[in-house]
C-alpha positions in Angstrom: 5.3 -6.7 14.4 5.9 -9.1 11.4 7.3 -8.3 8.2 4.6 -7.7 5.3 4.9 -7.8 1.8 2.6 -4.9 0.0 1.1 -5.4 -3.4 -1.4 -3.7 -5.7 -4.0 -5.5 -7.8 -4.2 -2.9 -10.5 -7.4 -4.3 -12.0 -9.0 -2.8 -8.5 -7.3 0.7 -8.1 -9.0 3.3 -8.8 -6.4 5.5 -8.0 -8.0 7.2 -5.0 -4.8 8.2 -3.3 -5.9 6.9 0.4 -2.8 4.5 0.2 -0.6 7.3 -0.6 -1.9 9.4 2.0 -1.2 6.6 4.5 1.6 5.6 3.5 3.8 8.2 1.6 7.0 6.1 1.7 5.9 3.5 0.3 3.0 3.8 -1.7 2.8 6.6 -4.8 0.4 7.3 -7.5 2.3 8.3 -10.5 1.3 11.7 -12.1 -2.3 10.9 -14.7 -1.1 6.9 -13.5 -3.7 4.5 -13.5 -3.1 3.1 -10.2 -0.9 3.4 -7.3 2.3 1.5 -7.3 4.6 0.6 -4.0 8.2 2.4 -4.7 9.5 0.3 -1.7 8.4 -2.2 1.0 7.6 -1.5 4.5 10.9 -1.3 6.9 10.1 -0.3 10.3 7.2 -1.3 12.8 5.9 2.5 11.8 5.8 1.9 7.9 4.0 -1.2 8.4 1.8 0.3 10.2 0.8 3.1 7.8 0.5 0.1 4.8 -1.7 -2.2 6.8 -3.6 1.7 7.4 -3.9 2.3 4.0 -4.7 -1.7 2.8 -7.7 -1.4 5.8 -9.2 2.3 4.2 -8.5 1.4 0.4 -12.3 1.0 -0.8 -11.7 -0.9 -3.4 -9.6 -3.5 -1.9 -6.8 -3.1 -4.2 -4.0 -3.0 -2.1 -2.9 -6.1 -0.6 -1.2 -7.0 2.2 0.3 -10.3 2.6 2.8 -11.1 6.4 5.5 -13.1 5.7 7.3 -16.0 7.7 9.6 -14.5 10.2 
């Protein structure tokens, strides 16, 4: 699988908590936090799995994910 890069437009969070469900290693919502924030980047075919998971379920389309150049 190709690498990703995972990003989160903070103006379209709402803080739902999908992403962190998905992806628990790398995405978090900080406690009363306005949005979620990524606490590291996808390493592993698994974790990128979960983030493009969580980017496809966010409803808001706030979390981005962007593959990079191998």
């Amino acid at each position: 699988m190709e690498r990703i890069h995972v990003s989160v437009d903070e103006d379209q969070c709402s803080a739902c908590g999908l992403c962190q469900d998905c992806a628990p290693e790398n995405i978090e919502i900080p406690d009363g936090g306005p949005s979620a924030q990524v606490v590291r980047q996808p390493n592993g075919d698994d974790e990128i799995e979960a983030c493009v998971e969580a980017s496809d379920f966010c409803p808001t389309g706030g979390l981005q994910v962007k593959e990079l150049a191998s």
